[in-house]
MARBA-3410 file (N, C-alpha, C, O; in Angstrom, 1 decimal):
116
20.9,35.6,-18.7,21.8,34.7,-18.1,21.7,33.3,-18.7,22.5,32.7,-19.4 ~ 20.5,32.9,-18.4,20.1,31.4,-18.9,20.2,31.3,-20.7,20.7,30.4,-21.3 ~ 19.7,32.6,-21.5,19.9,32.6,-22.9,21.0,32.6,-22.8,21.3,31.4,-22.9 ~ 22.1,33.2,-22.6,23.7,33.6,-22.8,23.8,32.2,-23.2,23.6,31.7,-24.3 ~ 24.2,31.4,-22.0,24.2,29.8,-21.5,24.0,29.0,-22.8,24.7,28.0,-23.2
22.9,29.5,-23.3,22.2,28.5,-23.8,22.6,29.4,-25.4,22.5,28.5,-26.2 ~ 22.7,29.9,-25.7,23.4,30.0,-26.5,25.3,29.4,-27.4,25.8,28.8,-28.4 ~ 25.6,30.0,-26.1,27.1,29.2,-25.9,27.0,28.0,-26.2,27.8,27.5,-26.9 ~ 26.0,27.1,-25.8,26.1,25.7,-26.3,25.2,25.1,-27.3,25.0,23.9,-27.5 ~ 24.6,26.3,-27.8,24.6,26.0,-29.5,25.4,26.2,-30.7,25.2,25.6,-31.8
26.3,27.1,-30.3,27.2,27.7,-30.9,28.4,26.5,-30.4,29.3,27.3,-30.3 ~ 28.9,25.6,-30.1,29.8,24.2,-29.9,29.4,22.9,-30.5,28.4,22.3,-30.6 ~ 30.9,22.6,-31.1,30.5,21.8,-32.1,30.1,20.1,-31.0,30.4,19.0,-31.4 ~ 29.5,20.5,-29.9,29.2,19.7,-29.2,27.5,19.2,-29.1,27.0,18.1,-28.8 ~ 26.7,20.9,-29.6,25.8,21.5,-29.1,24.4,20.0,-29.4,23.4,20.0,-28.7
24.6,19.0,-30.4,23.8,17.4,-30.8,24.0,16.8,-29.2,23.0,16.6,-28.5 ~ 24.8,16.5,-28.9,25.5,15.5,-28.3,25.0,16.2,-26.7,24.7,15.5,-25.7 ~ 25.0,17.2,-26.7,24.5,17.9,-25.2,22.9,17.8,-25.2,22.2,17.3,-24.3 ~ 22.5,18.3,-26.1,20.9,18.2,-26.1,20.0,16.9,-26.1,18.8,16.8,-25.7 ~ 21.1,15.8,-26.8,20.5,14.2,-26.9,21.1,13.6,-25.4,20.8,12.5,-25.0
21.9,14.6,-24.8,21.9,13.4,-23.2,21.0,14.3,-22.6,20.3,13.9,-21.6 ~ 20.8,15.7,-23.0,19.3,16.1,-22.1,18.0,15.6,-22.4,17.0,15.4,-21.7 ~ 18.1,15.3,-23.2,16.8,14.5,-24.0,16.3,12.6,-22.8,15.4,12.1,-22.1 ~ 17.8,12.2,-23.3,17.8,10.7,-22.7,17.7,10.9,-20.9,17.2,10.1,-20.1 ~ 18.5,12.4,-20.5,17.8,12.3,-19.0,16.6,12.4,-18.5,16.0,11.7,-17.7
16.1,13.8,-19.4,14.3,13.9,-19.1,13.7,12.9,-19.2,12.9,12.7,-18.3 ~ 14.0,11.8,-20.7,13.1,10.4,-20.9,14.1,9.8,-19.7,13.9,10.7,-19.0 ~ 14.8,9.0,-19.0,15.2,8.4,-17.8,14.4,9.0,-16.9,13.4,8.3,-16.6 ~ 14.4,10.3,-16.0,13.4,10.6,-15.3,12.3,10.3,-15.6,12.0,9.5,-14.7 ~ 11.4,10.4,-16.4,10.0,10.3,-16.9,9.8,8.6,-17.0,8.6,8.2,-16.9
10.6,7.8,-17.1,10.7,6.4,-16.5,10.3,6.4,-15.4,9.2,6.0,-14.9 ~ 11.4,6.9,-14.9,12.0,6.6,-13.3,10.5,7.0,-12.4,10.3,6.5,-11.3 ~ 9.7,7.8,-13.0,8.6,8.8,-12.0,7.7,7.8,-12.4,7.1,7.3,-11.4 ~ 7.4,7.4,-13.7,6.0,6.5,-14.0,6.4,5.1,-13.1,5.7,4.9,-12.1 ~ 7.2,4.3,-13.2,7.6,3.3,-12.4,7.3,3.2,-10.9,6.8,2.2,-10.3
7.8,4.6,-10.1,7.3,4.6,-8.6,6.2,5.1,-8.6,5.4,4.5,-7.8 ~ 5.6,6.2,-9.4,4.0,5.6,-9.6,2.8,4.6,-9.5,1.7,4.6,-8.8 ~ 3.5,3.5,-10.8,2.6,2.2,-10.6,2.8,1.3,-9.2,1.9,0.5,-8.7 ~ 4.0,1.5,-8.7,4.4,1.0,-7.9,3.6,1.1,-6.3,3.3,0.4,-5.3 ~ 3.6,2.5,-6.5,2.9,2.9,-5.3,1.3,2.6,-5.4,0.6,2.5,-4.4
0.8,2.5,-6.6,-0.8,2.2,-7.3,-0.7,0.7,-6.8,-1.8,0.2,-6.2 ~ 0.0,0.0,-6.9,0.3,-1.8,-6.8,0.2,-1.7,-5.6,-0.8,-2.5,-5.4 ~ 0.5,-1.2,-4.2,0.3,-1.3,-3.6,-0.4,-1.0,-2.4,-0.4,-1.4,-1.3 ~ -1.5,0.3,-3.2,-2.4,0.7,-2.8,-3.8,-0.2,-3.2,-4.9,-0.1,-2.6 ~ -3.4,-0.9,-4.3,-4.4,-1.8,-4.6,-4.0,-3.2,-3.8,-4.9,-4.0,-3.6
-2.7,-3.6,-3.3,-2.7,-4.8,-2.3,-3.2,-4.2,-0.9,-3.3,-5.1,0.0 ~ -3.5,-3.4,-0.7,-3.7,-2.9,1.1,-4.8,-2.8,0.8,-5.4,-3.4,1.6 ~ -5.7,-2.1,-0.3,-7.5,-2.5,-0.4,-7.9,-4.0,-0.3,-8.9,-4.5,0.3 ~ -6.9,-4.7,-1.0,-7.7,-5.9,-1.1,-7.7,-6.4,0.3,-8.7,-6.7,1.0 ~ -6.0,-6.6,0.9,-6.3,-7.1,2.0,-7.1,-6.4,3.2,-7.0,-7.0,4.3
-7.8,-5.4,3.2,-8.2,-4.9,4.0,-10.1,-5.8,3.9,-10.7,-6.6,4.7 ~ -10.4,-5.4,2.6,-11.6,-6.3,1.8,-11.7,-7.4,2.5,-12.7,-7.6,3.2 ~ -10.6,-8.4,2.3,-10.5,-9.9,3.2,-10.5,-9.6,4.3,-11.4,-10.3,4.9 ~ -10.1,-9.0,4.9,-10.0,-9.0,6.6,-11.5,-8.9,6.9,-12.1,-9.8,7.5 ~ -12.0,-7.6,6.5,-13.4,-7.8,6.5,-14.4,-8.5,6.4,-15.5,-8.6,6.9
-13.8,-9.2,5.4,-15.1,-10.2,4.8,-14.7,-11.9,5.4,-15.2,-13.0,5.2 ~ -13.6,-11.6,6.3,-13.2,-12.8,7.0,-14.1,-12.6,8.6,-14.7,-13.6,9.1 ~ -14.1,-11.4,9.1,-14.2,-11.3,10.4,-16.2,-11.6,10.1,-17.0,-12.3,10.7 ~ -16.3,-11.0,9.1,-18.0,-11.1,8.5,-18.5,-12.8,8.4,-19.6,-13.3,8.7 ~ -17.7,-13.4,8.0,-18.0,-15.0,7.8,-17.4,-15.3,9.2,-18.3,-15.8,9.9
-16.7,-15.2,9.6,-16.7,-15.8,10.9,-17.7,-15.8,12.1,-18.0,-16.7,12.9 ~ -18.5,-14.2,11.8,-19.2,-13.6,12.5,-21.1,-15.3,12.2,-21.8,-16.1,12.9 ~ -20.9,-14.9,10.9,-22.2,-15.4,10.9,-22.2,-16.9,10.5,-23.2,-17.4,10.1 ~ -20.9,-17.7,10.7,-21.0,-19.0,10.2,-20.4,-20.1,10.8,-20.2,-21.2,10.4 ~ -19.7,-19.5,12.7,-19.3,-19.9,13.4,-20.1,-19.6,14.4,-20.4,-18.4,14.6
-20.8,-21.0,15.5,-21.3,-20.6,16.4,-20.7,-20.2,17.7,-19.6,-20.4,18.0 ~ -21.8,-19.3,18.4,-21.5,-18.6,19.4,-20.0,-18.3,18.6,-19.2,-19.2,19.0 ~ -19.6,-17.5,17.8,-18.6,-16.8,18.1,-18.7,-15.1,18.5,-19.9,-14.7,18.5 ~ -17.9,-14.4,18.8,-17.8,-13.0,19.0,-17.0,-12.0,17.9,-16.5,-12.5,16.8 ~ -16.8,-11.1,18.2,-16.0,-10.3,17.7,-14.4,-10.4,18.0,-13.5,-10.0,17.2
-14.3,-10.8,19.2,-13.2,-10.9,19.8,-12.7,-11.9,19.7,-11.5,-12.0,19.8 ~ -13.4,-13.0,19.6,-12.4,-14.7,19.6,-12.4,-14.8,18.1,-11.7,-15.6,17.6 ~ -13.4,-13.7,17.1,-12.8,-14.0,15.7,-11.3,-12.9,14.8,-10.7,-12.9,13.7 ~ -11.4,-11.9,16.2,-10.0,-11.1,15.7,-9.3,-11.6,16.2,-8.2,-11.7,15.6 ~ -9.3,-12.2,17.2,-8.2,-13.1,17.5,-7.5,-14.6,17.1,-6.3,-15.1,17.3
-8.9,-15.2,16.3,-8.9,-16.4,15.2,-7.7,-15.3,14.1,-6.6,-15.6,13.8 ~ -8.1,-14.5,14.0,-7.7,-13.8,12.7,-6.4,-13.4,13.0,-5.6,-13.8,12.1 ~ -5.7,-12.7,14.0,-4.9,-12.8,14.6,-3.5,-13.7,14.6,-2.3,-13.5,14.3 ~ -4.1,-14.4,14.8,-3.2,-16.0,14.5,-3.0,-16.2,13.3,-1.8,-16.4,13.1 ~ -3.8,-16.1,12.4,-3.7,-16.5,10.9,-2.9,-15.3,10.3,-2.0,-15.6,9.5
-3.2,-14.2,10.5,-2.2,-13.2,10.3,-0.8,-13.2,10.6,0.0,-12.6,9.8 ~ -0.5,-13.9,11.7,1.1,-14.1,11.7,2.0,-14.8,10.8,3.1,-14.5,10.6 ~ 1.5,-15.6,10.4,1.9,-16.7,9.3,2.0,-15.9,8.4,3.1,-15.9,7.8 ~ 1.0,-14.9,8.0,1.1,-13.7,6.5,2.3,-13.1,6.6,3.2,-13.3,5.7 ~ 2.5,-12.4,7.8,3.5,-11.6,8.0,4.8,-12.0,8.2,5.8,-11.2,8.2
4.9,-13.5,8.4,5.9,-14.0,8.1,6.9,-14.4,6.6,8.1,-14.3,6.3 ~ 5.7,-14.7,5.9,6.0,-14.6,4.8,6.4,-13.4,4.0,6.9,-13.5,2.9 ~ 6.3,-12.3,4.5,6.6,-11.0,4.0,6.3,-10.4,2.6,6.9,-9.8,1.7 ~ 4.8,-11.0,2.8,4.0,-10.3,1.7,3.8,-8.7,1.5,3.5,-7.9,2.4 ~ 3.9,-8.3,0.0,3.5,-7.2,0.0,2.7,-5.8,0.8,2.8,-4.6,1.3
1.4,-7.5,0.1,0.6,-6.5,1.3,0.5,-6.3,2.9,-0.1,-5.4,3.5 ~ 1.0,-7.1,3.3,1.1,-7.2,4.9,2.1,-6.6,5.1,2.1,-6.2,6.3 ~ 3.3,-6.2,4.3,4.5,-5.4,4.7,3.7,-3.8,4.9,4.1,-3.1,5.8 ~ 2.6,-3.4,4.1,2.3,-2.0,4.0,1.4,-1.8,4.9,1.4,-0.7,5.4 ~ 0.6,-2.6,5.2,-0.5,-2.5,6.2,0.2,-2.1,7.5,1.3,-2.6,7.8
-0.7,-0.9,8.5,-0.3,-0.3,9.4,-0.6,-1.4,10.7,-1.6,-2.2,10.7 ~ 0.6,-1.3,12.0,0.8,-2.7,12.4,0.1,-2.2,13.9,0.8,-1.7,14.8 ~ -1.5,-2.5,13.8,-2.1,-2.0,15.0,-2.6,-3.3,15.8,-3.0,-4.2,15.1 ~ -2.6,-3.5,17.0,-3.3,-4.4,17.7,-4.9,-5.1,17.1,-5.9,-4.5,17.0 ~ -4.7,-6.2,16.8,-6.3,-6.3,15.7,-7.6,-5.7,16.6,-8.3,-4.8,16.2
-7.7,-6.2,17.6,-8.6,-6.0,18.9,-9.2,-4.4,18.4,-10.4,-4.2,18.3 ~ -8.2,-3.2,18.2,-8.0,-2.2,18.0,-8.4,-1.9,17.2,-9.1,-0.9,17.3 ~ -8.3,-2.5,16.1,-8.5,-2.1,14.2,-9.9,-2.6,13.8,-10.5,-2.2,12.8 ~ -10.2,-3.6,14.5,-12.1,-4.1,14.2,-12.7,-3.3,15.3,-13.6,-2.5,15.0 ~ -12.2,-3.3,17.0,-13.2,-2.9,17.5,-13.4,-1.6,17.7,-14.2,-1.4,18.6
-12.6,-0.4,16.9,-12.5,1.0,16.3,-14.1,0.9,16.7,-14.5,1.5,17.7 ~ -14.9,0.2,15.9,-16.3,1.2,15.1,-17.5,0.2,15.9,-18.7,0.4,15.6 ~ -17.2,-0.6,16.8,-18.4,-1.5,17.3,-18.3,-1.0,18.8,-17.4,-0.5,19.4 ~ -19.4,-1.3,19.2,-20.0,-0.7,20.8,-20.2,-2.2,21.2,-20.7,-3.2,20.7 ~ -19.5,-2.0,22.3,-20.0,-3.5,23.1,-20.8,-3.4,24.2,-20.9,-2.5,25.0
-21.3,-4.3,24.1,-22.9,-4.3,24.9,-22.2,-5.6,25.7,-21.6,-6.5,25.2 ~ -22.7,-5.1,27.4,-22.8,-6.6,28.1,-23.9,-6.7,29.1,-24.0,-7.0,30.3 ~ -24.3,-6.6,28.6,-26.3,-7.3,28.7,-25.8,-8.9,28.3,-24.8,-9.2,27.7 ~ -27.1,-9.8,29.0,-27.0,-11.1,28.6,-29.1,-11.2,28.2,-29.8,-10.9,29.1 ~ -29.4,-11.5,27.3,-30.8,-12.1,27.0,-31.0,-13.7,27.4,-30.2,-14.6,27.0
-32.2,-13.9,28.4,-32.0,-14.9,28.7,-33.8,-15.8,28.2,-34.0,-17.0,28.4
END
């Protein structure tokens, strides 16, 4: 079936002219695929980084602000984050849009003991 086919349109005095727009589609596709590729890599490398900062923000806040906590520094962070998202940065467009309280205190146990 597919030989027949493909035959027929070697045998037309067309048969240059069909093969060079299959040519120029496959290379268009093969653009078109590497492009959303990098694209998707761009911004899997903006949602590491900003994740990196977030971290390394709640970490300096942690140890370089007194008496602070966990919670008045996601919520410092909080604030400052809206301003990002206003601007409608990349990476803030991709990041998943969870309550911060949520997204730091995932992995920490809170203790309410007081040492006196």
């Amino acid at each position: 079936m597919l030989s027949r086919t493909l035959n027929q349109i070697n045998q037309s005095p067309w048969a240059k002219l069909v093969w060079a727009g299959v040519c120029v589609l496959a290379l268009l596709q093969m653009v078109a695929f590497y492009k959303l590729c990098s694209s998707q890599v761009d911004r899997a490398h903006a949602r590491e980084s900003v994740a990196v900062e977030q971290r390394n923000a709640l970490t300096d806040c942690l140890d370089y602000m007194n008496s602070s906590t966990i919670s008045s520094c996601v919520r410092h962070a909080a604030g400052s984050r809206s301003a990002a998202d206003d601007a409608g940065s990349l990476a803030s467009r991709d990041m998943p849009h969870v309550r911060p309280a949520q997204a730091v205190l995932g992995s920490v146990v809170p203790v309410s003991y007081v040492f006196h």
